[in-house]
N, C-alpha and C positions, 0 to 999 in steps of 0.2 A: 330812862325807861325803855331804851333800846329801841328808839321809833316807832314805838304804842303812842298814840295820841286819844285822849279820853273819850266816847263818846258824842259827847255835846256838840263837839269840833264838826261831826258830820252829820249831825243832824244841823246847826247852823250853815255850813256848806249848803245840804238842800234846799232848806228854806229859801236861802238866797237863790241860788238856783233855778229854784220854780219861778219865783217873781220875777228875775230877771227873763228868764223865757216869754211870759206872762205880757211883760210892758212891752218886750221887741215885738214880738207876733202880732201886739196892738198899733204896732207904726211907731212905736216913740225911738227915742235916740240914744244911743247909749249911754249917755252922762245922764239923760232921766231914771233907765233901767237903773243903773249904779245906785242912785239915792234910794229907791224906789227898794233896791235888797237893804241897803241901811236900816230903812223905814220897816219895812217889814222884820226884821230881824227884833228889831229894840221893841217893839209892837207886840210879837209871841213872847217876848223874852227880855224883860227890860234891863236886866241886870247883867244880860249874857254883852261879851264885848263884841262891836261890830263897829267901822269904820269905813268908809271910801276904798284905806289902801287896804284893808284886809278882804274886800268884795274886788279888787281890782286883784290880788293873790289868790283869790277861789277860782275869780274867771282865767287864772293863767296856770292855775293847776288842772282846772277838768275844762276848759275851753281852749286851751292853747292851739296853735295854727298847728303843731307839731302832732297834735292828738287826734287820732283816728275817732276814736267812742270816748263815750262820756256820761254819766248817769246826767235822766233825765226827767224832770218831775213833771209826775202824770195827772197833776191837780191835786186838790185837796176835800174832803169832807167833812164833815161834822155828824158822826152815827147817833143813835139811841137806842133804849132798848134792848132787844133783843139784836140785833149786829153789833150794837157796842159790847154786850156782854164778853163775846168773843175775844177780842181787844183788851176786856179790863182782867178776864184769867190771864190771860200773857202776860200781861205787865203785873199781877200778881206771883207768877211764878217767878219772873225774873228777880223779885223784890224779894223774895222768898229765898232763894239760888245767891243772891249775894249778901242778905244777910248770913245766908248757911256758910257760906266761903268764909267771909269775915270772925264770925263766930259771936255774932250782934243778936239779940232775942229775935224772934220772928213779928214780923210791921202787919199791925193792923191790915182786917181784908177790907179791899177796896170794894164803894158799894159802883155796881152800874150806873151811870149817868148820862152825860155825854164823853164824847172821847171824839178828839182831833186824827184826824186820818192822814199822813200826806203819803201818794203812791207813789214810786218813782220804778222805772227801768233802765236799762243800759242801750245804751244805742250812737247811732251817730252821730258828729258833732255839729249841731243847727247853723246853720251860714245865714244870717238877714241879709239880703238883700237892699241897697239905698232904695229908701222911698220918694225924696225928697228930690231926686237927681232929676236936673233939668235936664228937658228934652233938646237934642243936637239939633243945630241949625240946620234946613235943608241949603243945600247948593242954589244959588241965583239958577241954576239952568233947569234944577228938577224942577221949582217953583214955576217959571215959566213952562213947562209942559205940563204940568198940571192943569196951572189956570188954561192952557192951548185947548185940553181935553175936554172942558167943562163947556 
């Protein structure tokens, strides 16, 4: 396929993505985040393939120490209505545009409903900071000037 990788690939990527943003930003620890995009992945998509090592290969393709920028997902929604409509022509054209490519009959129109939103932008690469990291000893001498001041 000449290093085209299908769709799905990056939308699974973001998913994981967000969520892992999502748990760090909350204080958790990496190995939580990690489950945590597993979890989320199998959750939107139960049949799509998601694993430990393949969210440890997402975080080292768009998170690596080497990577400047990085997409990064800017929440998710749930529309209706009228905002979803917007959403449901799109992804009507699209369906439209590859059954036309294909040369497949044209797919039933989709009616408005709900529609899952996830935003994402490019930017730089998030660094968490330890939360956990215990506080350094002071010096016997600071201590003692301390309590001296008091």
């Amino acid at each position: 396929m000449n290093g085209v990788r299908p769709g799905w690939i990056l939308r699974r990527e973001t998913i994981a993505l967000n969520v892992y943003d999502e748990v760090r930003k909350s204080g958790e620890k990496h190995e939580v985040a990690l489950d945590a995009m597993v979890a989320a992945v199998h959750r939107r998509h139960p049949k799509m393939p998601m694993s430990r090592t393949e969210a440890k290969r997402i975080l080292a393709k768009w998170r690596g120490k080497d990577q400047t920028s990085t997409i990064l997902g800017k929440g998710e929604k749930v529309l209706e209505g009228e905002e979803a409509a917007f959403y449901v022509e799109r992804m009507q054209d699209l369906a439209d545009l590859d059954a036309e490519l294909k040369g497949l009959p044209m797919p039933a129109r989709l009616e408005a409903g709900k529609v899952r939103v996830l935003s994402l932008g490019f930017g730089p690469v998030p660094r968490y900071p330890r939360i956990n990291r215990k506080q350094a000893e002071q010096p016997i001498e600071a201590k003692q000037e301390a309590s001296a001041t008091k």
